[in-house]
N, C-alpha and C positions, 0 to 999 in steps of 0.2 A: 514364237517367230513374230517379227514386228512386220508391218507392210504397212509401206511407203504413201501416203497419200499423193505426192508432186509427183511428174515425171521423172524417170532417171535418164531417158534418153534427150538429149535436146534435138533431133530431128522431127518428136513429134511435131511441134507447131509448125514446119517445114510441111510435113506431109498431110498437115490439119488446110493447109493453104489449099494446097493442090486439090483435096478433095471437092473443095468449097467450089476451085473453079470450076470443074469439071461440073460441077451440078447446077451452076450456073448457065455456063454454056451451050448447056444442053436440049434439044429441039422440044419445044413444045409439045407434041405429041409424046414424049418420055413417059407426061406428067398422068396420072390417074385424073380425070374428070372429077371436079367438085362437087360433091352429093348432098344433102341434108341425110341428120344422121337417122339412123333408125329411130322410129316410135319406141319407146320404152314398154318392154310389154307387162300388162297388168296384174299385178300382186295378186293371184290366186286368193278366195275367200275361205277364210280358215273352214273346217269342215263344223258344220254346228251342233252333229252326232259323233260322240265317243265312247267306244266300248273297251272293255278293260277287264280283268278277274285274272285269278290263280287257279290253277289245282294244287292240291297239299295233302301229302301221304303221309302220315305220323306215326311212328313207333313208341311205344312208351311203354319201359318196366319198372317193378317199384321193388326194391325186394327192404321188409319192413322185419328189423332185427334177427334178419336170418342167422346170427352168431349166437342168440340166445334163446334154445327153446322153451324159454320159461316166459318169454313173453305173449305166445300161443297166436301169432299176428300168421296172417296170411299175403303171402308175395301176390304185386296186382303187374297185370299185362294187360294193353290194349293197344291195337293197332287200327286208324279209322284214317279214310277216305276223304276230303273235299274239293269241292270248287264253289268259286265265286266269279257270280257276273255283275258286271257295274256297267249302267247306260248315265249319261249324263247328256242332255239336250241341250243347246243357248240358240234361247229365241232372235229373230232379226236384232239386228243394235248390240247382241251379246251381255244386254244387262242383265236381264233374267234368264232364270235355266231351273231346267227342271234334272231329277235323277235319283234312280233308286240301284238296289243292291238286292240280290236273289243270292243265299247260300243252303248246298245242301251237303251236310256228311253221309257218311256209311258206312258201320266194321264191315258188314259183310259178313256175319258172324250168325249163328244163333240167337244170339242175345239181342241182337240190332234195334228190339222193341224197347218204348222206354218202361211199359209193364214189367219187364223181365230184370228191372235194375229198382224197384221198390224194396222198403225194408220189407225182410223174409222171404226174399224172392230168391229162387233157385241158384240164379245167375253170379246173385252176390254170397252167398253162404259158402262157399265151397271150403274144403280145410285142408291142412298139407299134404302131401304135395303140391293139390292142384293149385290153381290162381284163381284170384275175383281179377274183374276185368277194374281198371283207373275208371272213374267217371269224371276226371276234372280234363279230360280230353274230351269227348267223353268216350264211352265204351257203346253209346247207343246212336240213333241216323237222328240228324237235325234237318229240320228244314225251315227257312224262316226268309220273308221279307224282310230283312232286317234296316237297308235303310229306303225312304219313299220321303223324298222331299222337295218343296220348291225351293230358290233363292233369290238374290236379286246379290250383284257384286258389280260397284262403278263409284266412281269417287273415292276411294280409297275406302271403302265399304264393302261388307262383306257381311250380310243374311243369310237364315237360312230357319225352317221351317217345316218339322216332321221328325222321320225315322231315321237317326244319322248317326255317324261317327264323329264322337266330339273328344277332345284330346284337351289333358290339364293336367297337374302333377298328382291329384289324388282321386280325379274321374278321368277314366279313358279307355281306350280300345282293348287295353291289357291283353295284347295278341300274341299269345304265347302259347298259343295249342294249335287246335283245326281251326278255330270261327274266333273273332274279335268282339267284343264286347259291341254294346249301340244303346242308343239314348232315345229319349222322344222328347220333343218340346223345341227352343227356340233358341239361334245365337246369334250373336251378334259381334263384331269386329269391327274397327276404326283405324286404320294405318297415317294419319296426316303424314305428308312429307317430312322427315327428320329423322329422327332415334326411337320414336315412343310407340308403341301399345296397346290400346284399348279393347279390352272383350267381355263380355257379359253373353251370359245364360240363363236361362229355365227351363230347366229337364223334370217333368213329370214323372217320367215311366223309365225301366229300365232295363235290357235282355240280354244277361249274364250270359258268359261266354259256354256253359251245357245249357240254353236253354232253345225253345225254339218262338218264344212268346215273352211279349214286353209286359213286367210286371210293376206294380208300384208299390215297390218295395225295396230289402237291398240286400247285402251278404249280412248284415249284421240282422237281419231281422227277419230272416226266412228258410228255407233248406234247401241250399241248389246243391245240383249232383256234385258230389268229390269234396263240398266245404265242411268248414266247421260251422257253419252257421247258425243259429238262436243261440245263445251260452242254454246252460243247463240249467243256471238260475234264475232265469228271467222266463216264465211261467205264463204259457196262453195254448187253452184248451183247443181239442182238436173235435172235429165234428167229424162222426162217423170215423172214417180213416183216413180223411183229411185232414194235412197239419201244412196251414200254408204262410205260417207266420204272422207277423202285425203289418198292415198296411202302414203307409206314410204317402207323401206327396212328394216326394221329390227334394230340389234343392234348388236355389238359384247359387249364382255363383259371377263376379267380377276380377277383374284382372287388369293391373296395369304394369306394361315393362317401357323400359329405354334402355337400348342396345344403338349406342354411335355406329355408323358406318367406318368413319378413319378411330376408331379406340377399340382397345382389347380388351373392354370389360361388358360385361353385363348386371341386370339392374330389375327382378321381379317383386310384385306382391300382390299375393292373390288372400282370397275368401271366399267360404263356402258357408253357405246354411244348408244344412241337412234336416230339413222337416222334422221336429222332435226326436231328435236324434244329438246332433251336435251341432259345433260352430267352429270352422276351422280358420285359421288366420297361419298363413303360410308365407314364408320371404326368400329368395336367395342371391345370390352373387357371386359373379367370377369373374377373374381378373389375371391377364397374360400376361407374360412379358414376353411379347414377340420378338424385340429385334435382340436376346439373347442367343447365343446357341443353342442352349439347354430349355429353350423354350417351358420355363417353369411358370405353372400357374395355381391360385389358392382359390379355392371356391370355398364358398359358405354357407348353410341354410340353417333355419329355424322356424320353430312355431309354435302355438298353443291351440289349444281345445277345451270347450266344455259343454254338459249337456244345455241341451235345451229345447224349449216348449214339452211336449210331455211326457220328454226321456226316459224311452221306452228301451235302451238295453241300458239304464242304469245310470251313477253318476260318473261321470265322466272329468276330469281333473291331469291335463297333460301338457306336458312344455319340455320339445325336445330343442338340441343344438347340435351340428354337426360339422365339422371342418375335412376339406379334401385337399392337399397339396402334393402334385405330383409334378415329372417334369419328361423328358423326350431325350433318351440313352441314346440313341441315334434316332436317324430319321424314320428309321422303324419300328422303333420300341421303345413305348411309354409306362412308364412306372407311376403307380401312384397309393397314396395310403391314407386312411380316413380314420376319423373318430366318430362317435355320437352319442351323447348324453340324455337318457331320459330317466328322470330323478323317480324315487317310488313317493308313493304318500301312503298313510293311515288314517284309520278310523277308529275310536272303542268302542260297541255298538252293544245294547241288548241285540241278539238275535230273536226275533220276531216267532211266536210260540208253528214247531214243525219244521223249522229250520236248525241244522247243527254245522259246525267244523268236526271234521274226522283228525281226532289228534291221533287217535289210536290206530289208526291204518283203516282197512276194511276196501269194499270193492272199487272205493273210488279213490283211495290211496291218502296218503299222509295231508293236513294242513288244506287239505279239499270244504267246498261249502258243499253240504246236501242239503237241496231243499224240499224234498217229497211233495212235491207239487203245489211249493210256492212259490216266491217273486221274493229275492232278495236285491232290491234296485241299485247294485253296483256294475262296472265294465270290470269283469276281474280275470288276470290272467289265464293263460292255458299253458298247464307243463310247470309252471312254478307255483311257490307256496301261496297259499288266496287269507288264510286268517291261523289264529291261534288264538286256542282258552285260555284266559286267564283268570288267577287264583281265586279272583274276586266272583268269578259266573259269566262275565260281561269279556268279548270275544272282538280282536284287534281282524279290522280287515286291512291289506295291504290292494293298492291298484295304484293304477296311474299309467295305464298301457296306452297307447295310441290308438285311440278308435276310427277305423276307415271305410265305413260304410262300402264302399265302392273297387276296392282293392282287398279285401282280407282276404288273406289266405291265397292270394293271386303270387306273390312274392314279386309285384309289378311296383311299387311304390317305389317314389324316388329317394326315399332315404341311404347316402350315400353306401351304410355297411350292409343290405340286402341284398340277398348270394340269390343263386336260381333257386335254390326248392324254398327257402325261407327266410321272413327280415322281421327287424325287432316289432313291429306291424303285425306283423301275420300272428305272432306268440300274444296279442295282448297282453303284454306285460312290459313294466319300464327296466330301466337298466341298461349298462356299456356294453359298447361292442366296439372293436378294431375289424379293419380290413385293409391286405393289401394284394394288388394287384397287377399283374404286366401286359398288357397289349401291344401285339405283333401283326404289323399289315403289310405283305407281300408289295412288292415293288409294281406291279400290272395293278394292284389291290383287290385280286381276286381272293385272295386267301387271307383271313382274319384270324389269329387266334387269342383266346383271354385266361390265363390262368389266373386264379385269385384263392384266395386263404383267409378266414373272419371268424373270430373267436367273441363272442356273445355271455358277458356276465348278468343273468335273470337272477341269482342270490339277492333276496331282501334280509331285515331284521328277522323274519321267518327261519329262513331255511336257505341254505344255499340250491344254486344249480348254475352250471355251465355248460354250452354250446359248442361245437365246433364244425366247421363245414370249408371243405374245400371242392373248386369246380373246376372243370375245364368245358372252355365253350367255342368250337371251332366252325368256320363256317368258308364254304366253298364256292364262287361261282364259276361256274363251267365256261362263258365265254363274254366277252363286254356286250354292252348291247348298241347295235347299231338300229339305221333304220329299218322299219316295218313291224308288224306283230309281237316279234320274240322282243320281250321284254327282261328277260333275265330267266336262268336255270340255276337253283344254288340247291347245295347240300349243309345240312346244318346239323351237328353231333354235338350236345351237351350232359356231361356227367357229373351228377352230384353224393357226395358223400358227407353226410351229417353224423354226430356222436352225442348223445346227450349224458349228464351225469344226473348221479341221485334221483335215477328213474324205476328201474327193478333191478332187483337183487338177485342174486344167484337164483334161489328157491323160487323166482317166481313172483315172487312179495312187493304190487307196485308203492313207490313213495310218492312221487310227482307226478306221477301221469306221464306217459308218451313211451316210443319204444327207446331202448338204448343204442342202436346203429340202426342208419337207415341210406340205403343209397340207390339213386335210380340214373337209368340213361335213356335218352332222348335224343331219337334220329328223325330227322324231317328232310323230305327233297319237295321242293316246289317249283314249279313253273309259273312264269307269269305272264299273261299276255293282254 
């Protein structure tokens, strides 16, 4: 229906007259007395104390090659308890501010202790039927200051100083159980007016998401609950019953992006030095085409590594690439499917006298290093083939996996084909993988869903082996948030199902290492206020 901007009637202007005179004519006293307007009244002062936290009930079952009893694995449960409180202060002027973060878990269990989850300990040995508890939730009570820091933010400036949560693509909160990861040391951000970027860090100390205490150290280089942490070949005596891994110092770390306000693209490159460890050089890009229908967009990342200063899990040798190009089925459901490329490399090495490769099989399975309590200074796969004898006596090693101090074993890394329970990161080891994926967001946008499917080729000149995992990850909020306290109520269910090949054999008989099915679900309902 169209509507008329002009009149259609021509009496109005007739009856426009009439009104006119009438309010003209009319007595003086008609008229409202002329005031001055009201005082405007004063813009309340922001409140300069703010408090904030969650509570988080977690579910988690693992059930580890329950199709084949030849792999003798034990299914893991654990259900654990948190909250978190966050104060943040800003001093008169609002430039400085102070704020820290109190979290504490709890199964509420037997086992609650974290004595009760050491190796040989009751809690953890249990055999089928029963379950060991997951510790990468964990299965034990945390309690930890995790962040305690000053700041100072004004001038498009942003410091800060202490116990915190600091966020990057291969250090960050990796919050994906009950407690988020946290840093210690200093950051630093620069926003000038425009499109650009600036951030710089130095993080000393580090307190992994089962811990309750900031260490200086990392996942590659210590044993926190539920990881794979130290390899098996990289060799440091343990005193008494302690084995608390290699210290290091930390990392610093820069970043610069430009991200236009009026453009559909993006624009990073970051770098990390990891304290004799490695050196990470990371980029990526993505780019819209918004005023499409199909709203299709290509993203892209890559990077390299290598070790350095006094590369202490090994040499280290990697350079991945990754392409993402998906597009928007309708307005509520987006498709999308990725590649990633990380090449293997070799070596033909005398092995160093007590060290061997198991060609023959035996307890650590086919194309495995044993080093009976030595240091073979390589980063070498987990679950694929690591070296082979050859004719001559002198033994090829294969590596080139991505090493990430900060994320292993987390499956948080932003490599585009990283499903929930694992990514080409977490396997140390290089090699293809595909993924693709659909996300579905309710019309209110309370309701998310993501099914995805990633099939992972770790096959070297060695040996082959292939991956495969699909997920579904759904997520619920119960009602928008308006103003006061309630800050959101959501329910979150994700189910992962992994298959590995050329792992055990019917009989029992491992080749590769790792189980051959493995699938777990994850229920989480949280509050937040």
């Amino acid at each position: 229906m169209r509507y008329r901007t002009t009149p259609r009637n021509r009496g109005t202007r007739k009856g426009g007259a009439i009104l006119a005179a009438l309010i003209l004519s009319a007595p003086a006293y008609a008229l409202p007395a002329q005031s001055d307007p009201p005082s405007p009244k004063p813009t309340p002062a922001p409140n300069p104390l703010t408090i904030s936290g969650f509570f988080r009930s977690y579910d988690f079952t693992r059930q580890n090659a329950s199709n084949n009893p030849g792999a003798h694995t034990v299914n893991q449960a654990t259900w654990n308890n948190a909250v978190s409180l966050h104060a943040d202060y800003h001093f008169p002027g609002r430039r400085w501010f102070i704020g820290g973060t109190y979290f504490y878990a709890n199964p509420l269990s037997a086992c609650a202790g974290t004595a009760a989850h050491v190796k040989g300990a009751a809690c953890i040995t249990q055999t089928p039927p029963s379950t060991n508890p997951d510790d990468t939730v964990p299965g034990f009570k945390l309690s930890t200051l995790m962040e305690a820091y000053a700041g100072y933010s004004a001038y498009n400036v942003v410091a800060k100083i202490g116990n915190q949560i600091f966020v990057s693509p291969w250090a960050g909160a990796v919050d994906t159980r009950v407690k988020p990861a946290a840093f210690q040391g200093a950051y630093f951000s620069y926003s000038p007016a425009g499109a650009w970027t600036f951030e710089a860090a130095g993080m000393i100390r580090f307190e992994p998401r089962t811990s309750s205490e900031f260490v200086n150290s990392t996942l590659l280089t210590s044993y926190p609950a539920g990881n794979q942490g130290m390899a098996s070949n990289i060799f440091v005596p343990c005193y008494g019953s302690a084995c608390t891994g290699i210290p290091t110092s930390g990392f610093i770390y820069a970043h610069a992006g430009f991200t236009p306000k009026s453009a559909n693209y993006s624009l990073n490159a970051y770098d990390w030095r990891v304290a004799d460890i490695t050196n990470i050089v990371w980029a990526d890009a993505h780019f819209t085409l918004a005023q499409n229908r199909w709203k299709p967009y290509v993203a892209l990342q890559g990077g390299f590594e290598k070790n350095i200063g006094a590369s202490v899990v090994g040499k280290i040798d990697s350079s991945l690439i990754g392409v993402q190009l998906g597009f928007s089925v309708t307005r509520r459901i987006v498709l999308a499917g990725s590649f990633v490329s990380l090449p293997w490399h070799y070596d033909t090495v005398d092995l160093p006298h007590g060290v061997k490769c198991t060609n023959t099989g035996g307890k650590k399975g086919y194309y495995q290093i044993v080093t009976n309590g030595m240091t073979l200074p390589y980063f070498l796969p987990v679950n694929a083939a690591q070296c082979e004898t050859n004719a001559g006596g002198t033994t090829t090693i294969a590596y080139g996996g991505w090493a990430s101090p900060y994320t292993d074993n987390y499956a948080t890394n932003p490599v585009f084909t990283t499903q929930v329970s694992q990514g080409i990161p977490d396997r140390r080891a290089a090699g293809t993988s595909w993924k693709i994926g659909a996300t579905y967001t309710s019309i209110d946008q309370r309701f998310i869903l993501i099914a995805s499917d990633a099939w992972y080729d770790y096959g070297n000149a060695i040996a082959p082996q292939r991956t495969t995992e699909w997920n579904l990850d759904g997520t619920y909020r119960f009602h928008h948030v308006l103003a006061g306290p309630y800050k959101g109520l959501q329910l979150r269910y994700r189910y992962a199902q992994r298959t590995y090949s050329n792992t055990f054999t019917l009989t029992g008989v491992q080749i590769l290492g790792g189980v051959p099915f493995f699938k777990y679900n994850r229920a989480m309902l949280e509050y937040d206020f």
